[in-house]
C-alpha angles and dihedrals in degrees: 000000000000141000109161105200128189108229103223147013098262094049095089089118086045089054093053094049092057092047089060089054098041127050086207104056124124120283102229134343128215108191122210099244091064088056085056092235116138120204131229121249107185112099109222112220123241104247116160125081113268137265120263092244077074093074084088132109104300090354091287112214088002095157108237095180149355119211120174112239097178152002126190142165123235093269102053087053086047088059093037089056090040101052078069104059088250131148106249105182092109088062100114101147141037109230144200114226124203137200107234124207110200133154115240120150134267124254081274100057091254103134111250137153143260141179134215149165126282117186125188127194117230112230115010126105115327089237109058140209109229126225112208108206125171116187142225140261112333114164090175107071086217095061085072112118092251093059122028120032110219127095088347096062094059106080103042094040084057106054087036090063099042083064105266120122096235126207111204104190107211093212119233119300088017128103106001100337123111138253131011119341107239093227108215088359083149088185103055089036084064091049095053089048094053092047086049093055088045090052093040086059091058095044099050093053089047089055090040100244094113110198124239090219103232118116146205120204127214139150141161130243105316082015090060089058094053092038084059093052095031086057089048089046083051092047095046088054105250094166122008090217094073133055125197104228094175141346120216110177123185125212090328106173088235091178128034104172101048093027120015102035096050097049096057080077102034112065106252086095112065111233096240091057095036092058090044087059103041093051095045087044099040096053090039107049088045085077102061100028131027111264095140149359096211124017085234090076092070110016118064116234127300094025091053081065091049118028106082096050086041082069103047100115091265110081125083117220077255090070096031100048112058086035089066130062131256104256131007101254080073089045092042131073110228089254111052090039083069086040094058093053091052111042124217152150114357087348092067083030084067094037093043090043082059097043139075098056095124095057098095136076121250131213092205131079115259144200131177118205109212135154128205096218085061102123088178103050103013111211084251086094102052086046100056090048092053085048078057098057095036092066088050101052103265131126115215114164106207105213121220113219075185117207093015123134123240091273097031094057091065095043085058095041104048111061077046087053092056094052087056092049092050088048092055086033084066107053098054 
């Protein structure tokens, strides 16, 4: 479920000293500084009247602003790509990429808003295809693909330059959006995605690159997760404007109760990993079901005093990390350790509210990335979603990056994921 990105350019130094904490840190971070691009700062209004997608409920994905975050050649993408150990012969355009500000609701249905990332290819066709791509595991609210580029940028820089307008939701309480971020709120984290492509479509015309309105739909850990919801949502019809055209996911912890859950005990997450979850999970999901009255109920002194404020948006894993213990028989209380290996009550309310977005049937063709070295997300996931579809008709090969780590193995699965999007590109 993690991303682990580094908030701004100078924090290079910041960056190594988390990957020698984490096993699933970055492998490596260009900042923007060191490509020479500045970005704008100016936030352009609105103006125009809104789309007619923004008849919905609070004038959902209705777009407030547009402020230019980068803008960078062919060649700037291609080192950006490459600092990370990734592949970078799809790289065919330079790009611009935009914050967008757009109202979408809380987990709870109130209006608010959220920001996210909009990237544009330079050169291509005028009307776009749009890749939707929802990233992993962020605590810090600055480490969100509209603020910070790191881990975050990747994805979106890839699939830019390969010629595909993308839209990088930020989530809500992340980037520039107010308020906590609901941490695996699959639900709201769908809402937000679909907002984000609404906006993005406005955006897009406004900047006079039209989209085409097919989508492909793609995201990493906790990402792949929403990736899997947000292409159920498209095919669905969610919003006619848009039609799913294929759907890659990448280590997505599909399902917590039978996969994920069970190998946080287990051994095939590693403990640092597995404490930064559970915290993150725990506090957050106590917000929307009832796990607990009192964080002491599931947290040992003195974490029960510090956890939840650790996870406010504003702590780095540089903060989080050392504050917290080595394995989760010292988070845990001895209670609530057996009561995570046996889910009941709100905690398998939670578990069972995430799960379950692999149990339609596509009409789309679909791929999910995994790896079997993943100590994060283990490959179990992916192969019980598979196991889903499967029983539903649908043929959805899981590939192996084998003995790749958590990160790696999206810096290895997503140049391969835009060949596969310009394959089915090319037989529509």
């Amino acid at each position: 479920m993690e991303n682990n990105n580094v908030p701004t350019a100078q924090r290079t130094s910041r960056a190594q000293r988390r990957i020698a904490r984490r096993t699933t840190a970055a492998a490596a971070v260009l900042v923007l500084a060191a490509l020479g691009v500045a970005p704008a700062a100016a936030q352009q209004p609105a103006g125009a009247p809104a789309a007619a997608h923004s008849a919905t409920a609070h004038g959902r994905g209705t777009l407030l602003g547009i402020t230019p975050v980068a803008d960078l050649d062919r060649a700037d993408v291609a080192r950006f790509l490459a600092s990370g150990g990734m592949d970078t012969g799809t790289v065919r355009h330079g790009l611009r990429a935009y914050r967008l500000t757009y109202r979408t609701v809380t987990p709870q249905g109130a209006p608010t808003t959220a920001t996210g990332l909009l990237a544009l290819p330079k050169g291509g066709p005028h009307r776009l295809d749009l890749v939707s791509d929802t990233h992993g595991t962020m605590a810090h609210r600055d480490y969100a693909p509209s603020v910070g580029e790191d881990f975050g940028r990747f994805a979106p820089y890839l699939h830019a330059s390969a010629g595909r307008a993308v839209a990088a939701p930020d989530y809500l309480g992340l980037g520039k959006g107010p308020g906590r971020h609901p941490y695996m709120d699959t639900k709201s984290a769908v809402t937000a995605s679909v907002d984000m492509l609404r906006a993005s479509r406005t955006a897009a015309r406004r900047l006079n690159r039209p989209l085409t309105g097919d989508v492909y739909a793609g995201g990493f850990s906790q990402g792949g997760q929403v990736a899997m919801a947000l292409g159920r949502a498209l095919d669905k019809g969610v919003d006619r404007n848009f039609r799913l055209r294929a759907l890659a996911p990448v280590s997505g912890p599909y399902d917590i109760e039978n996969a994920e859950t069970p190998a946080l005990f287990d051994g095939r997450v590693n403990d640092t990993s597995a404490v930064f979850y559970m915290s993150y999970y725990l506090t957050a999901q106590s917000r929307l079901h009832p796990l607990y009255k009192d964080t002491s109920e599931a947290f040992r002194k003195p974490y029960a005093d510090v956890v939840d404020d650790l996870f406010d948006t504003h702590h780095t894993e540089e903060e989080i990390i050392p504050a917290l213990p080595a394995t989760l028989k010292e988070l845990l209380t001895d209670d609530y350790y057996r009561r995570l290996q046996h889910l009941t009550g709100g905690l398998l309310e939670a578990a069972r509210a995430q799960d379950g977005n692999c149990a339609w049937k596509p009409d789309v063709p679909v791929r999910l990335y995994s790896s079997s070295g993943d100590t994060d997300v283990p490959i179990a996931n992916a192969r019980n979603c598979a196991a889903d579809l499967a029983v539903r008709g649908v043929d959805a090969p899981v590939v192996d990056q084998g003995p790749a780590d958590h990160n790696t193995t999206y810096m290895k699965s997503g140049p391969q994921i835009v060949r596969w999007f310009d394959a089915v590109a090319a037989r529509h």
